[in-house]
N, CA, C, O and CB atoms as a CASP TS submission, in Angstrom:
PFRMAT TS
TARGET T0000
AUTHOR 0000-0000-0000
METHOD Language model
MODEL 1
PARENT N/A
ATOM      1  N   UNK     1      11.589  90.482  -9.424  1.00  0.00           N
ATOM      2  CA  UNK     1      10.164  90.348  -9.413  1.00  0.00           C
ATOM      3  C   UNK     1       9.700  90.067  -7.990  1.00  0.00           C
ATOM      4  O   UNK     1      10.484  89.596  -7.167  1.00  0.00           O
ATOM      5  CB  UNK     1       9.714  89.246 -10.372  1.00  0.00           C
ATOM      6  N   UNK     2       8.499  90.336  -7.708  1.00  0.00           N
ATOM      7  CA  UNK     2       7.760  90.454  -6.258  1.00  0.00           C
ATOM      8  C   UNK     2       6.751  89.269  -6.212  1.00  0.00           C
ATOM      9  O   UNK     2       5.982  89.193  -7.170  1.00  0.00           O
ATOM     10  CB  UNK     2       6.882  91.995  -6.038  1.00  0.00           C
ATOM     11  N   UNK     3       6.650  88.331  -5.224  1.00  0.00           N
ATOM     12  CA  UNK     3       5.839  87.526  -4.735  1.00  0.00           C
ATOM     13  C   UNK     3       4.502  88.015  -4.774  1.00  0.00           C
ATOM     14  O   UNK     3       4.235  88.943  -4.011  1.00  0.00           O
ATOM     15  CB  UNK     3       6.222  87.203  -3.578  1.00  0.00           C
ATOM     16  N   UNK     4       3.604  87.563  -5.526  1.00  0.00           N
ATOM     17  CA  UNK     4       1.706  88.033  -4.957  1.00  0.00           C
ATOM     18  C   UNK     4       1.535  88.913  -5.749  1.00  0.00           C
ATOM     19  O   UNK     4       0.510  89.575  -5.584  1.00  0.00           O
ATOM     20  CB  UNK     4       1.230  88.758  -3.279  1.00  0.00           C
ATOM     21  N   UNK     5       2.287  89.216  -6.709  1.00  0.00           N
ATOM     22  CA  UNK     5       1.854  90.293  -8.342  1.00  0.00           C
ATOM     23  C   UNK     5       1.112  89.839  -9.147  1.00  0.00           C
ATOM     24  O   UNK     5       1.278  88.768  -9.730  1.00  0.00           O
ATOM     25  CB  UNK     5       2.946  90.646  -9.414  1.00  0.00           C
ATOM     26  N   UNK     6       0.182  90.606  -9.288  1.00  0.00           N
ATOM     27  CA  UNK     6      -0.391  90.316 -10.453  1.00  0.00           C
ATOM     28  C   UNK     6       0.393  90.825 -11.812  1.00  0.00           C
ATOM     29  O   UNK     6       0.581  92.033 -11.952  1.00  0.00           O
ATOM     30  CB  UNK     6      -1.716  90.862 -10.343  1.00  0.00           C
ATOM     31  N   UNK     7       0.755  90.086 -12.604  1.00  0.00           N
ATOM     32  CA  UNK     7       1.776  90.527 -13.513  1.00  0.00           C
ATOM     33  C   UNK     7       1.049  90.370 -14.821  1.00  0.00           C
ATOM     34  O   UNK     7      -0.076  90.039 -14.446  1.00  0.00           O
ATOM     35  CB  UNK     7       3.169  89.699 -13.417  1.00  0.00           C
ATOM     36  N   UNK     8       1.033  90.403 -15.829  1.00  0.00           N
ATOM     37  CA  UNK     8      -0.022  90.316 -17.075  1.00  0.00           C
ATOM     38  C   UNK     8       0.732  88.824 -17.520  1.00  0.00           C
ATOM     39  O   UNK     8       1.603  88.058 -17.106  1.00  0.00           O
ATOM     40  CB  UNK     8       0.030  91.895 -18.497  1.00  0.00           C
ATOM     41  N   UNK     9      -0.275  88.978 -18.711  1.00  0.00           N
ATOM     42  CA  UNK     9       0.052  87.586 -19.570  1.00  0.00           C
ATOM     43  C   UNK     9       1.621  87.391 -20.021  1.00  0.00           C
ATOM     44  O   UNK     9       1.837  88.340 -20.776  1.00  0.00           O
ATOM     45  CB  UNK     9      -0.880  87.600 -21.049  1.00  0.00           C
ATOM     46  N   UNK    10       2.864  86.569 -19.906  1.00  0.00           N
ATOM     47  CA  UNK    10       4.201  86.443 -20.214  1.00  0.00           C
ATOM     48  C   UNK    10       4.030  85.672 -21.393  1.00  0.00           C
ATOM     49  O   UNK    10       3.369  84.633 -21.413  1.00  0.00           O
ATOM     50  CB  UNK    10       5.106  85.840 -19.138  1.00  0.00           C
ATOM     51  N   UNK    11       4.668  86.204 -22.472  1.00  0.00           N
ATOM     52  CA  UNK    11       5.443  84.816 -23.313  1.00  0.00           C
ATOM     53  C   UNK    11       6.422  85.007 -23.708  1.00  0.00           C
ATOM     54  O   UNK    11       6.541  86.017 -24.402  1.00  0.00           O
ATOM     55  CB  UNK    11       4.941  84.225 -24.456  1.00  0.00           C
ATOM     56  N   UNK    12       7.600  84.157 -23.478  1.00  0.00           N
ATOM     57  CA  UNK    12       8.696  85.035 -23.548  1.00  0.00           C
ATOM     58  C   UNK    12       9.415  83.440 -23.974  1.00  0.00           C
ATOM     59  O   UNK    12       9.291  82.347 -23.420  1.00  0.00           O
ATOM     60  CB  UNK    12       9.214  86.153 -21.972  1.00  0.00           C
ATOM     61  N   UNK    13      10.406  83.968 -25.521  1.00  0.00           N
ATOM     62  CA  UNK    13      10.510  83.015 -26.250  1.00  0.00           C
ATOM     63  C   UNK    13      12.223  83.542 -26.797  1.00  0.00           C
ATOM     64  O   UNK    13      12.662  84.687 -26.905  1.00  0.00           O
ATOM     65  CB  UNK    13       9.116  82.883 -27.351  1.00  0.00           C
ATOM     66  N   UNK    14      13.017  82.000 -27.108  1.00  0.00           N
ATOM     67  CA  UNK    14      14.165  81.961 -26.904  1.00  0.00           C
ATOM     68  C   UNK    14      14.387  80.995 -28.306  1.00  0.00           C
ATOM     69  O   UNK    14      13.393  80.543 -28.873  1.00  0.00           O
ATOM     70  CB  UNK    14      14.552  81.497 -25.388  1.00  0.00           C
ATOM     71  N   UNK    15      15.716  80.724 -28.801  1.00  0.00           N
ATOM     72  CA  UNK    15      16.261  79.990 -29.594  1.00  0.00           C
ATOM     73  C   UNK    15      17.290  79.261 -28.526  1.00  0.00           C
ATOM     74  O   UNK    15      17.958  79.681 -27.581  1.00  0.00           O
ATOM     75  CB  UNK    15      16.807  80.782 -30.829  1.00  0.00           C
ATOM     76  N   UNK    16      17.033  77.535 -29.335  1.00  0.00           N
ATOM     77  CA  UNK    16      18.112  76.768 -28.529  1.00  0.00           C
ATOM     78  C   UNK    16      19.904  77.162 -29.080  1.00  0.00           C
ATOM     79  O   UNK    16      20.862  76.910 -28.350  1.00  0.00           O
ATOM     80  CB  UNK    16      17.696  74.930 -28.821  1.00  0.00           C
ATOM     81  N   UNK    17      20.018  77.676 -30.196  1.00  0.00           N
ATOM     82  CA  UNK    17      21.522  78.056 -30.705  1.00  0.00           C
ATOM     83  C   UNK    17      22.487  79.343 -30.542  1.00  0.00           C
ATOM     84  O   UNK    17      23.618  79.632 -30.935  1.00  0.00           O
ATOM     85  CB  UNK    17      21.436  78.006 -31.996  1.00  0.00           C
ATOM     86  N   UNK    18      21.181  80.167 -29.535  1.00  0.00           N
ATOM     87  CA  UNK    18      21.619  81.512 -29.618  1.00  0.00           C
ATOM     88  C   UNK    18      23.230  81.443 -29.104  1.00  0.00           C
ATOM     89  O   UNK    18      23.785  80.770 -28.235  1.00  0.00           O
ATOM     90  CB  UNK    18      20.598  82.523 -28.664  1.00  0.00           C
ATOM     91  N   UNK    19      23.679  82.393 -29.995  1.00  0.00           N
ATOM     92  CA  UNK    19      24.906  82.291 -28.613  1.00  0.00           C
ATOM     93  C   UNK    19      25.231  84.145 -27.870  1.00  0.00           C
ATOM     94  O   UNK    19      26.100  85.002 -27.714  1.00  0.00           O
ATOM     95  CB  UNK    19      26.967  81.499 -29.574  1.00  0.00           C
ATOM     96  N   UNK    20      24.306  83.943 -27.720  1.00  0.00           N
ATOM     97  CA  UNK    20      24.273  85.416 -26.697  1.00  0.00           C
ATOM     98  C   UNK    20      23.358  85.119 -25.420  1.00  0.00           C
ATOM     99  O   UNK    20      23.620  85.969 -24.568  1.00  0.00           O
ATOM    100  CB  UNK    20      23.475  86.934 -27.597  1.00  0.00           C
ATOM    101  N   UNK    21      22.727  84.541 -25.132  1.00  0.00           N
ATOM    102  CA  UNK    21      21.832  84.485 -24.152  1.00  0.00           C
ATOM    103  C   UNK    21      21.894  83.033 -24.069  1.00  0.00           C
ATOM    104  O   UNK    21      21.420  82.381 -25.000  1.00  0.00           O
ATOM    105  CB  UNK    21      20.464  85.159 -24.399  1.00  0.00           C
ATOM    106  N   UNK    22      22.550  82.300 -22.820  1.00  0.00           N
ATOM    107  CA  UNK    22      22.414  81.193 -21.926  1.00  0.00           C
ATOM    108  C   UNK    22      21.086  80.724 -22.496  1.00  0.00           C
ATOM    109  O   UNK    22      20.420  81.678 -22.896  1.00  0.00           O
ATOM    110  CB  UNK    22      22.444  81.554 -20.291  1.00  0.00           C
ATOM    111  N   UNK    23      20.571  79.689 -22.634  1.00  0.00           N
ATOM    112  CA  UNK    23      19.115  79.002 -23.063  1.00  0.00           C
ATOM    113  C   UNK    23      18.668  78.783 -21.529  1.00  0.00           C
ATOM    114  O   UNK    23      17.455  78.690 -21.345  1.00  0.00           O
ATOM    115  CB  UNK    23      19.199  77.316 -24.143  1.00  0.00           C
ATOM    116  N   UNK    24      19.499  78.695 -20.437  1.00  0.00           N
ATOM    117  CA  UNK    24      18.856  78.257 -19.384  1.00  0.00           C
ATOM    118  C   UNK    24      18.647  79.182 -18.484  1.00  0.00           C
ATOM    119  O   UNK    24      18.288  78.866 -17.350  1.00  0.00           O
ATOM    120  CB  UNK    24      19.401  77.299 -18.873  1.00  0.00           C
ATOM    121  N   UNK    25      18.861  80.620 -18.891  1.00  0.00           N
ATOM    122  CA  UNK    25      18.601  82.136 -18.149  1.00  0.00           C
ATOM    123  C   UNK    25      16.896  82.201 -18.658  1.00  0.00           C
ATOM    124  O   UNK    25      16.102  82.885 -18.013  1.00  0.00           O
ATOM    125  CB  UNK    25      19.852  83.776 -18.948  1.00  0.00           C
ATOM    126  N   UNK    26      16.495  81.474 -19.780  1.00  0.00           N
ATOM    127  CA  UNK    26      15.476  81.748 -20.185  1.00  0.00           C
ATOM    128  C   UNK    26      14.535  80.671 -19.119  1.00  0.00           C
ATOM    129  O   UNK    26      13.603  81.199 -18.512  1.00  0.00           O
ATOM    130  CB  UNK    26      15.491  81.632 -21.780  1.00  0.00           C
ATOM    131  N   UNK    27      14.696  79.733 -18.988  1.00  0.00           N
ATOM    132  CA  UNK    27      14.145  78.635 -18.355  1.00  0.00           C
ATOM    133  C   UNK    27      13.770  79.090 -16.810  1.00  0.00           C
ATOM    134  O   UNK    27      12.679  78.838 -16.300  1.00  0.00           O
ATOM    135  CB  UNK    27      15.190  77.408 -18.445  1.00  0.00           C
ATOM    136  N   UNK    28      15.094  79.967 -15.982  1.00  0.00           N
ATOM    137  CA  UNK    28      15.467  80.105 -14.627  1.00  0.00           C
ATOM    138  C   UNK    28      14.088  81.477 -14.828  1.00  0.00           C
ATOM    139  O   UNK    28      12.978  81.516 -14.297  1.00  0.00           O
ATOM    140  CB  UNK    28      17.524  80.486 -14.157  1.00  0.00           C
ATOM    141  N   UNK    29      14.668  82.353 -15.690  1.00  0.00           N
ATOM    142  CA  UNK    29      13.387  83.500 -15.570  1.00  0.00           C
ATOM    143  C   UNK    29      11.429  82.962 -15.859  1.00  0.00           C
ATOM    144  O   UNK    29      10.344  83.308 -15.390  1.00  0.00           O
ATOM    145  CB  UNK    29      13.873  84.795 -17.055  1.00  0.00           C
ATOM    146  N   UNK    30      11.731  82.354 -16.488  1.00  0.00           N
ATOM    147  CA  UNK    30      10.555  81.958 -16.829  1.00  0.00           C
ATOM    148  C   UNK    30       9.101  81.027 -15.860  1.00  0.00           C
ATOM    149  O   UNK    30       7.871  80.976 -15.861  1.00  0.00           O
ATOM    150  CB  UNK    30      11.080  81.285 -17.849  1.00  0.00           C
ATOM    151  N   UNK    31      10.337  80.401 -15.105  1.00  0.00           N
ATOM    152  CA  UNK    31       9.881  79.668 -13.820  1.00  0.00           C
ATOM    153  C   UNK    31      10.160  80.512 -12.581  1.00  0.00           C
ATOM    154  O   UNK    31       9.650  79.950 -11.612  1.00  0.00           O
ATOM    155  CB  UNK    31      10.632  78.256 -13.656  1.00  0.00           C
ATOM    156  N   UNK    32      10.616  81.353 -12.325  1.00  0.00           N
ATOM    157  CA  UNK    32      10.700  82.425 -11.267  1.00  0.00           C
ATOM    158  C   UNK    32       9.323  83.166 -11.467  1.00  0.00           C
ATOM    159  O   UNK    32       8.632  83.340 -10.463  1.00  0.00           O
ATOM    160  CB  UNK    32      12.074  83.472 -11.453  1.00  0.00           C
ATOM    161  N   UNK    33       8.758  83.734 -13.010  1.00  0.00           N
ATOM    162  CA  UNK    33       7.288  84.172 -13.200  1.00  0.00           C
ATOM    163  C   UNK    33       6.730  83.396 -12.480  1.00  0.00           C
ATOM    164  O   UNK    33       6.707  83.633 -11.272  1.00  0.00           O
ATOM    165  CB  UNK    33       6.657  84.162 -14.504  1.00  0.00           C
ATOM    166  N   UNK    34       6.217  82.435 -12.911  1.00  0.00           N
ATOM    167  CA  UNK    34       5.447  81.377 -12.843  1.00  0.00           C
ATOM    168  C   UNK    34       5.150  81.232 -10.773  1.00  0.00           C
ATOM    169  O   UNK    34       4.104  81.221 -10.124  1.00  0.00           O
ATOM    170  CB  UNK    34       6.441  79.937 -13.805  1.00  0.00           C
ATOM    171  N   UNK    35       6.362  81.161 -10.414  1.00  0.00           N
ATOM    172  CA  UNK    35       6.547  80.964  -8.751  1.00  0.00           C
ATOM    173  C   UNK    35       5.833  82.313  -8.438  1.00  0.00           C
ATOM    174  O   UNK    35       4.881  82.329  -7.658  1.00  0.00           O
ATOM    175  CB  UNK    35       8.382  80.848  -8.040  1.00  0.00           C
ATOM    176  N   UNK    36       6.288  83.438  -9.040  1.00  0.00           N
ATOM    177  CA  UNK    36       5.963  84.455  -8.213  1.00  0.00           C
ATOM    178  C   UNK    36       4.480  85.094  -8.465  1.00  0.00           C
ATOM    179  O   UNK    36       4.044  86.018  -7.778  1.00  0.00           O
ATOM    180  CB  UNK    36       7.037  85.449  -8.364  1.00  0.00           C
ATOM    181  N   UNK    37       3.723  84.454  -9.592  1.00  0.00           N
ATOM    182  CA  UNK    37       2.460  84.636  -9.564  1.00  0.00           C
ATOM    183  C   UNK    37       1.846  83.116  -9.339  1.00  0.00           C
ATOM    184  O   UNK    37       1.143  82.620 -10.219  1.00  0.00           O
ATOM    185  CB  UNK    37       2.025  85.405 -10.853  1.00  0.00           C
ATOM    186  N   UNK    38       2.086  82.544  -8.360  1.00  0.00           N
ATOM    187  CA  UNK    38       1.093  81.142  -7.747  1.00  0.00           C
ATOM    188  C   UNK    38       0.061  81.374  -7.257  1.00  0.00           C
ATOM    189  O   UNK    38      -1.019  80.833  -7.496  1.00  0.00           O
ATOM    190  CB  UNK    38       1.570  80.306  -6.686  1.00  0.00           C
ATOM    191  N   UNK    39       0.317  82.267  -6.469  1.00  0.00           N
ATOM    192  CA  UNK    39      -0.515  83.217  -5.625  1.00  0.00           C
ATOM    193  C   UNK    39      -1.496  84.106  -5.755  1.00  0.00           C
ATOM    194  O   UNK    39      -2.380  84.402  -4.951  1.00  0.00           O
ATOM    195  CB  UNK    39       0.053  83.823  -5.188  1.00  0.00           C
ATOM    196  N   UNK    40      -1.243  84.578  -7.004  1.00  0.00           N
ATOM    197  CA  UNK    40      -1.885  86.026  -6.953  1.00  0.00           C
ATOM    198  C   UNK    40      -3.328  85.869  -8.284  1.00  0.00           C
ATOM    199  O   UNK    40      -3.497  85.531  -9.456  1.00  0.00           O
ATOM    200  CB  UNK    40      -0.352  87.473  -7.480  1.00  0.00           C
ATOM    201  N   UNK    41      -3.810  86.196  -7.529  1.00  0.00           N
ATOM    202  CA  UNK    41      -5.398  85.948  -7.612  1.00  0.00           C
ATOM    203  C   UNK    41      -5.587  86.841  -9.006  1.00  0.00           C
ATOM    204  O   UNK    41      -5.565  88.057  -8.813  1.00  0.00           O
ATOM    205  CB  UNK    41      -6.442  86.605  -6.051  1.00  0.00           C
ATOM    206  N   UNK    42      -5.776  86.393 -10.423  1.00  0.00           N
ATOM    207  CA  UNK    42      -5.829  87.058 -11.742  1.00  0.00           C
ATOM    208  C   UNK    42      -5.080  87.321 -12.238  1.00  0.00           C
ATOM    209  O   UNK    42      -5.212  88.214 -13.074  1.00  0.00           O
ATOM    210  CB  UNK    42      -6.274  87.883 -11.925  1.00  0.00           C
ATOM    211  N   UNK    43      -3.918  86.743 -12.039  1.00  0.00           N
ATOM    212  CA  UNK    43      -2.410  87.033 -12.931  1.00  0.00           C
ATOM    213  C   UNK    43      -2.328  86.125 -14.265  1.00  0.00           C
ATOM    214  O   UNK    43      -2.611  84.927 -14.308  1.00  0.00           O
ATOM    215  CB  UNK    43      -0.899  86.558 -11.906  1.00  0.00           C
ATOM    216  N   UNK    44      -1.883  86.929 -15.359  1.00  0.00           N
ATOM    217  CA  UNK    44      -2.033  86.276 -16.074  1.00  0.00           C
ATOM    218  C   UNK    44      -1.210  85.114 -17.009  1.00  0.00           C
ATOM    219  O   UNK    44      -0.033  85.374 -16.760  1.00  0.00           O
ATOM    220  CB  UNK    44      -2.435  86.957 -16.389  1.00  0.00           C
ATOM    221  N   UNK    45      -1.216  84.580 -17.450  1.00  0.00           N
ATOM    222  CA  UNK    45      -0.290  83.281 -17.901  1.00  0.00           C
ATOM    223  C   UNK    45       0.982  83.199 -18.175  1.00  0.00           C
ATOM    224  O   UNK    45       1.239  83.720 -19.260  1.00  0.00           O
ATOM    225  CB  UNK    45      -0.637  82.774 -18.926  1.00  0.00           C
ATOM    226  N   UNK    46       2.337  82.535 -17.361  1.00  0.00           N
ATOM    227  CA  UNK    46       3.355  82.858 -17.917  1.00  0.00           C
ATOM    228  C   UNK    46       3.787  81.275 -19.137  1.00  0.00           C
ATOM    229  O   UNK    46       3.653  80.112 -18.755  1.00  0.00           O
ATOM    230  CB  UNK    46       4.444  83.314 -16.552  1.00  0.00           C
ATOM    231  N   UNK    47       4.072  81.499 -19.948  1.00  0.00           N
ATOM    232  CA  UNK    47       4.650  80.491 -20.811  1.00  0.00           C
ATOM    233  C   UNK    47       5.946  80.762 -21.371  1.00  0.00           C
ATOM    234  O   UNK    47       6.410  81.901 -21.407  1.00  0.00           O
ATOM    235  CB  UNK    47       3.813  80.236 -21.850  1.00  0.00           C
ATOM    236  N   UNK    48       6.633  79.594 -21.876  1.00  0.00           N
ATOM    237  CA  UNK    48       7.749  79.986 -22.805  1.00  0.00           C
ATOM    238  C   UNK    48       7.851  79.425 -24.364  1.00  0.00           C
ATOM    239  O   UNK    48       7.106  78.509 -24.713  1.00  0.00           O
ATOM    240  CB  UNK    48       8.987  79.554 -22.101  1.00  0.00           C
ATOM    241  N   UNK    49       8.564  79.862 -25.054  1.00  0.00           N
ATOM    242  CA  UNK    49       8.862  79.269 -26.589  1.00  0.00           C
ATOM    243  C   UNK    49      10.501  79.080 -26.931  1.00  0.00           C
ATOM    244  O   UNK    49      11.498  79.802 -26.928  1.00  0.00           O
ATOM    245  CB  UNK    49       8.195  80.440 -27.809  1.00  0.00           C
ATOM    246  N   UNK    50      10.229  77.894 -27.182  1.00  0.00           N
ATOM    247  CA  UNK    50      12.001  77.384 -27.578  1.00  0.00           C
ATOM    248  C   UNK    50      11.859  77.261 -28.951  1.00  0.00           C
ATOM    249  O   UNK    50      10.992  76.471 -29.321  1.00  0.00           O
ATOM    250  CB  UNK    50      12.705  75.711 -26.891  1.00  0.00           C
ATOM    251  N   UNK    51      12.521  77.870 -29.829  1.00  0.00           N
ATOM    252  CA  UNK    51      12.755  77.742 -30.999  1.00  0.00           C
ATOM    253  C   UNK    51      14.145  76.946 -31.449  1.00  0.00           C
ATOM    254  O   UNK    51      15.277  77.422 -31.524  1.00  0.00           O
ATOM    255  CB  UNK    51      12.645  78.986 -31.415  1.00  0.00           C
ATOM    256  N   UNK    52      13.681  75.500 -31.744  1.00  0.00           N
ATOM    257  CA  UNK    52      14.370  74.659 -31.976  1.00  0.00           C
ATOM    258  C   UNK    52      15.869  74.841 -33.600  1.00  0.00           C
ATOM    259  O   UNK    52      15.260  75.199 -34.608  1.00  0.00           O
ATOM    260  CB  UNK    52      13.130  73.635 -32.039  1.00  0.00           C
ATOM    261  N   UNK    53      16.794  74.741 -33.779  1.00  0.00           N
ATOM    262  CA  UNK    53      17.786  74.691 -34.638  1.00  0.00           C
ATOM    263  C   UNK    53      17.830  76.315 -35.101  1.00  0.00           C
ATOM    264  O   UNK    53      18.068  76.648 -36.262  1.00  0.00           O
ATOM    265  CB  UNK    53      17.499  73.540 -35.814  1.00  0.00           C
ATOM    266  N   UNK    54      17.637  77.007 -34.313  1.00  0.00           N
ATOM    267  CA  UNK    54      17.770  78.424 -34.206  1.00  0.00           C
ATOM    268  C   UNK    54      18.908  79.014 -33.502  1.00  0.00           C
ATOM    269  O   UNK    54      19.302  78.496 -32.457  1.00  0.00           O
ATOM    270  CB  UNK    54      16.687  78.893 -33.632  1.00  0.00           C
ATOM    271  N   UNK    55      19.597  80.297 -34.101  1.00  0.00           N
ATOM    272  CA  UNK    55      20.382  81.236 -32.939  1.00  0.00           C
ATOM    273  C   UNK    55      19.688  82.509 -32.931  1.00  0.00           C
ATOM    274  O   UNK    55      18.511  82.802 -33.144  1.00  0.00           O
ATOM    275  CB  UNK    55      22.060  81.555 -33.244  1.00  0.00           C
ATOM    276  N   UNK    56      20.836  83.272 -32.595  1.00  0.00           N
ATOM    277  CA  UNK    56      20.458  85.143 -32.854  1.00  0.00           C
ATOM    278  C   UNK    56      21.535  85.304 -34.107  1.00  0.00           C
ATOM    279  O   UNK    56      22.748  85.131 -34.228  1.00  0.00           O
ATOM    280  CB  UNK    56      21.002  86.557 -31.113  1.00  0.00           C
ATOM    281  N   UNK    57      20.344  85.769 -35.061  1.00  0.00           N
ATOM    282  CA  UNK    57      21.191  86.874 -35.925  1.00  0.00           C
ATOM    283  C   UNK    57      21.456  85.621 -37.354  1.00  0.00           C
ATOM    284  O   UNK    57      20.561  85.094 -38.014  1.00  0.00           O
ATOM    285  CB  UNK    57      23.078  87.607 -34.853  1.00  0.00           C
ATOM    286  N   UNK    58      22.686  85.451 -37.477  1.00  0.00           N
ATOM    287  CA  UNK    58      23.074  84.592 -38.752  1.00  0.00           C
ATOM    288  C   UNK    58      22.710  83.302 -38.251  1.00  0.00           C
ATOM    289  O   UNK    58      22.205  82.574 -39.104  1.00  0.00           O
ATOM    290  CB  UNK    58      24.699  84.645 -39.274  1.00  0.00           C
ATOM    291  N   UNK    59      22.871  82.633 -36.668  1.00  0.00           N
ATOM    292  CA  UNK    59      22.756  81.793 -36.800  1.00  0.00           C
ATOM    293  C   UNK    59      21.337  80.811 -37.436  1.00  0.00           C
ATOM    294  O   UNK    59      21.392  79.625 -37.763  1.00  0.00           O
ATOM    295  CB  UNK    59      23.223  81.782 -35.904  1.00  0.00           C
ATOM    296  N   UNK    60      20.336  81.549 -37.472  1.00  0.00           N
ATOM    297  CA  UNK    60      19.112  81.028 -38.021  1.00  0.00           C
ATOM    298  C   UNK    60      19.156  80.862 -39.321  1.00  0.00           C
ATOM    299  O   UNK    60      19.529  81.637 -40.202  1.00  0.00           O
ATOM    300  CB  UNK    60      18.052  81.764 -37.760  1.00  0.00           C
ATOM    301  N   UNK    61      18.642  79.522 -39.388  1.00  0.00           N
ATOM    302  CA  UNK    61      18.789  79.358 -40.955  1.00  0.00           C
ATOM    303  C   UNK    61      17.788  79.684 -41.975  1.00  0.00           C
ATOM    304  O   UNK    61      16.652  79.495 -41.539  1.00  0.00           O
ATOM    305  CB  UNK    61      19.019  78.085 -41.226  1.00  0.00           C
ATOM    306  N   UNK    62      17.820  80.149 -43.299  1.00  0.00           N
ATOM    307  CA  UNK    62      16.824  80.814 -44.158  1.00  0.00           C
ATOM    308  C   UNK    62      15.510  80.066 -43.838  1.00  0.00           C
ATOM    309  O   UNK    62      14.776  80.972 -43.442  1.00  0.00           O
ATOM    310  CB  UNK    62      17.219  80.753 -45.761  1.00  0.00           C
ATOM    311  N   UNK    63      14.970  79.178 -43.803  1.00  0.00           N
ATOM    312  CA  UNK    63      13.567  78.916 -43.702  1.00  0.00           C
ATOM    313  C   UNK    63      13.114  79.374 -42.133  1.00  0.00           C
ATOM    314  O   UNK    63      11.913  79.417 -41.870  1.00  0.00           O
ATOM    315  CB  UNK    63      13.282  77.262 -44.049  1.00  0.00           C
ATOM    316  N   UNK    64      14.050  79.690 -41.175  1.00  0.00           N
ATOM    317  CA  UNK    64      13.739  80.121 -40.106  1.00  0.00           C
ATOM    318  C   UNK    64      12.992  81.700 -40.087  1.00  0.00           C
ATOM    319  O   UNK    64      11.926  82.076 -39.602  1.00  0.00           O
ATOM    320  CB  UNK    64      14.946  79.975 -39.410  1.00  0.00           C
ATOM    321  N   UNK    65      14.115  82.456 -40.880  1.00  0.00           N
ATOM    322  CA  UNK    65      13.769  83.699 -41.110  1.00  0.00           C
ATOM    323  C   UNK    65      12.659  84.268 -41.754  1.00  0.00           C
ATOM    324  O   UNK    65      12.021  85.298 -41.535  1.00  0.00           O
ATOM    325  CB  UNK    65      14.562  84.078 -41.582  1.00  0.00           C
ATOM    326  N   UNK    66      12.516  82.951 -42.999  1.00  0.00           N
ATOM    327  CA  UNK    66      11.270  82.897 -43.951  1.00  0.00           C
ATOM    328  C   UNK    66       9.668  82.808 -43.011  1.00  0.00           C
ATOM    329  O   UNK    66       8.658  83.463 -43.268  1.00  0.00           O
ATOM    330  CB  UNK    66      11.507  81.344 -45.013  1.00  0.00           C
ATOM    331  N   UNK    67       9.829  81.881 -41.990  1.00  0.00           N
ATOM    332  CA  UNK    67       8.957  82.048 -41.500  1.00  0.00           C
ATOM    333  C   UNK    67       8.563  83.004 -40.799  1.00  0.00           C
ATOM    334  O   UNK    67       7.424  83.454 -40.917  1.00  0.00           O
ATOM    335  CB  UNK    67       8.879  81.383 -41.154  1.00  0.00           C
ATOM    336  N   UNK    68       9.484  83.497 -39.910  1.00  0.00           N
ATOM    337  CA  UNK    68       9.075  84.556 -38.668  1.00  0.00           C
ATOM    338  C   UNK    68       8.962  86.010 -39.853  1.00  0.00           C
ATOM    339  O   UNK    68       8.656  86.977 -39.155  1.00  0.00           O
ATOM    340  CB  UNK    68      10.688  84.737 -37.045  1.00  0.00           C
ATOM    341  N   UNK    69       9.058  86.316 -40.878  1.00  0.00           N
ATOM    342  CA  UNK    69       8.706  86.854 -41.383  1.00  0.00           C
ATOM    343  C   UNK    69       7.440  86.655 -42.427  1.00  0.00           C
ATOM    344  O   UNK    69       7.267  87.589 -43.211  1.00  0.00           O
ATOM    345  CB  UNK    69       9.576  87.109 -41.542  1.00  0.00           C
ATOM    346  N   UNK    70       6.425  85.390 -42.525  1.00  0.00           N
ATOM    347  CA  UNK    70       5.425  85.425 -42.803  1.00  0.00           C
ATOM    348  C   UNK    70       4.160  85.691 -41.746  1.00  0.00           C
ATOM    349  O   UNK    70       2.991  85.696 -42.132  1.00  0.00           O
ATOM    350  CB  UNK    70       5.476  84.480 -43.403  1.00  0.00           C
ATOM    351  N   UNK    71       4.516  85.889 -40.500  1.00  0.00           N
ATOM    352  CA  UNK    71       3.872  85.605 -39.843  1.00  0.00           C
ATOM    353  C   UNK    71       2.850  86.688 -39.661  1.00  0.00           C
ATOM    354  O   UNK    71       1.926  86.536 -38.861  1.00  0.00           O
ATOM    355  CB  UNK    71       4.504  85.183 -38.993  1.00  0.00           C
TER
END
């Protein structure tokens, strides 16, 4: 990513159990957004989502799934 971008709105959301993706690759990218639009005049919001007692795939447990599928 480039310093002084205007980059659009980020939300970019993770499970703390995954076991495929580091939880803290999500953290390192997420705050690298954030740095690299300080600057830039109308960029839009970067945030993140930790989805607590969650993984990828089986590790989520049925009321997990229940939800992200009512949504």
């Amino acid at each position: 990513m480039k310093l002084n971008v205007k980059y659009p709105a980020i939300f970019a959301t993770t499970e703390d159990h995954d076991d495929r993706v580091y939880l803290a690759h999500s953290f390192k990218s997420t705050a690298a957004l954030q740095v690299a639009t300080a600057d830039a005049t109308g960029s839009g919001p970067v945030f993140i989502r930790i989805e607590t007692h969650a993984g990828y795939g089986a590790g989520k447990p049925t009321s997990k799934l229940i939800d992200e599928s009512a949504r």
